[in-house]
N, C-alpha and C positions, 0 to 999 in steps of 0.2 A: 504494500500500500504506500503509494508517494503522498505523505503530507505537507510538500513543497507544490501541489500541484495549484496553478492559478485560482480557480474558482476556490480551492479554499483559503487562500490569502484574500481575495478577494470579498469570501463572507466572512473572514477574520474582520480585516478593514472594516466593513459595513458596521460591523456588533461595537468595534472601540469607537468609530465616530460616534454611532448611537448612544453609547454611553456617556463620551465626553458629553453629546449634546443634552443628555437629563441633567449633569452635574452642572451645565451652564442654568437650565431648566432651575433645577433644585436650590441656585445660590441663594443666601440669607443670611442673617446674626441678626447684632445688638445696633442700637438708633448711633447714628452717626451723622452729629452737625454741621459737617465738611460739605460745599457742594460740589458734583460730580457731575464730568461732562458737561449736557447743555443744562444742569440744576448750576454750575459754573456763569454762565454768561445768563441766567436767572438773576444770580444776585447781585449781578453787575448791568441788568436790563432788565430787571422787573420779571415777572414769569413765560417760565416756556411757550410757546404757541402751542394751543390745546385743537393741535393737526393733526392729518396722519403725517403730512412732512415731519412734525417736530415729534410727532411719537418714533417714525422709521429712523432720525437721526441718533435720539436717546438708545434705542435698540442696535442699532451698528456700531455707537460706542461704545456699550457692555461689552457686546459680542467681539470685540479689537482688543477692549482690556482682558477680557478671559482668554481670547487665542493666544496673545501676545504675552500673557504668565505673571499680569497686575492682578489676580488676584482679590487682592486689598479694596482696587478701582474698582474692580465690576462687583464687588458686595455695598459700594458705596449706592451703588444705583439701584438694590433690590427695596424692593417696599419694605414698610414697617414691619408688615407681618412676617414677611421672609427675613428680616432681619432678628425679627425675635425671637424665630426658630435655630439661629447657631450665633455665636459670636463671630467677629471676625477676624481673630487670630484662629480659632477653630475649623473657619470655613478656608483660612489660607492654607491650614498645616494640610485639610483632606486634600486641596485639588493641588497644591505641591508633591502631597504622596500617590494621586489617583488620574489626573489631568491628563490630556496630551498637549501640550503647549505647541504653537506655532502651525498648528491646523486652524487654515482662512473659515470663520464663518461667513456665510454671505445672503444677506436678506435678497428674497428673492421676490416677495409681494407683502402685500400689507392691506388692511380695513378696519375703519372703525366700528366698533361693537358698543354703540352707545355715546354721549359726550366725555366718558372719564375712562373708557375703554378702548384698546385696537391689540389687532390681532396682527402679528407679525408672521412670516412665515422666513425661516433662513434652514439655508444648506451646508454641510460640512462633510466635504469627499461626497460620498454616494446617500448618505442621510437626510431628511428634509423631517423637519419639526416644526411647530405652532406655538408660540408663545405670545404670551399675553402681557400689552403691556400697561399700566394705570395710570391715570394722573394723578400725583397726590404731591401733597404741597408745591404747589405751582410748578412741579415738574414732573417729568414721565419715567415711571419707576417699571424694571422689568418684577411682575411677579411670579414668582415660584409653584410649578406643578407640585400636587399634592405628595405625587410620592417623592418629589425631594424634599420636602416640607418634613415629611415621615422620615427620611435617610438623615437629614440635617438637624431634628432633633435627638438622635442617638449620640454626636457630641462628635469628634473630631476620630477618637479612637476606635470608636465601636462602630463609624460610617466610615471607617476606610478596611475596618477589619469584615464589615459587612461586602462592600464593593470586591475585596479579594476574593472573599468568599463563593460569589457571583462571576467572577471572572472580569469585572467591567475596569479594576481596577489598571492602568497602564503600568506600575512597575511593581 
């Protein structure tokens, strides 16, 4: 049996972009009064445009600070709720030990789902995901699917010993 053969590297690929893309999904912790991204030129211009341009742009900056291994930056931008559910020295230490850094996400459509809601949709390698992103405090926050809500409150150690577990983990 060849386990070097293409199509299984290839549904190898597919499962770890997938993964990476729930752990971008799942990010959160504790309130943090730094502004981030376009919550940046917020408080230097009064509130974000409650658009889909300025939602898609708040969402392509997470998804550049998580590709690119800020970590820190893309839990700045998760809602209150996703933030209550891990800290953020918690949330840097899992996708330091679990992440794939340096995989481009890239939005690929978007809709608004109400005035404080839209719906992004981004790709990473062969996976395409939907996430959601909010307006709250005058800027657009990406929030967190349930089950990383669920992974992110096991705490730092027991959501990367979870993810190995699972295989989603990258190292």
């Amino acid at each position: 049996m060849n386990h070097d053969h293409p199509i299984r590297r290839l549904g190898a690929l597919a499962l770890t972009a997938a993964a990476a893309l729930t752990l971008v999904t799942a990010c959160s912790g504790g309130d943090d009064d730094a502004p981030a991204g376009n919550a940046a030129q917020a408080a230097a211009n009064g509130p974000e445009p409650k658009t889909i341009d300025g939602a898609r742009a708040a969402a392509q900056t997470v998804f550049d600070r998580f590709a690119g291994g800020d970590f820190a930056g893309a839990w700045d931008m998760y809602t209150a709720a996703g933030k209550a559910a891990i800290s953020k020295d918690d949330y840097v230490k899992l996708n330091q030990a679990c992440s794939r850094k340096g995989l481009a996400i890239q939005l690929t459509s978007a809709r608004m789902d109400g005035p404080d809601h839209a719906i992004v949709i981004a790709k990473q390698l062969v996976a395409t995901q939907s996430y959601t992103m909010v307006y709250e405090s005058n800027a657009w926050k990406l929030e967190p699917a349930k089950e990383g809500l669920a992974l992110y409150k096991l705490g730092a150690a027991k959501a990367i010993a979870a993810q190995k577990k699972a295989g989603t983990c990258a190292s």
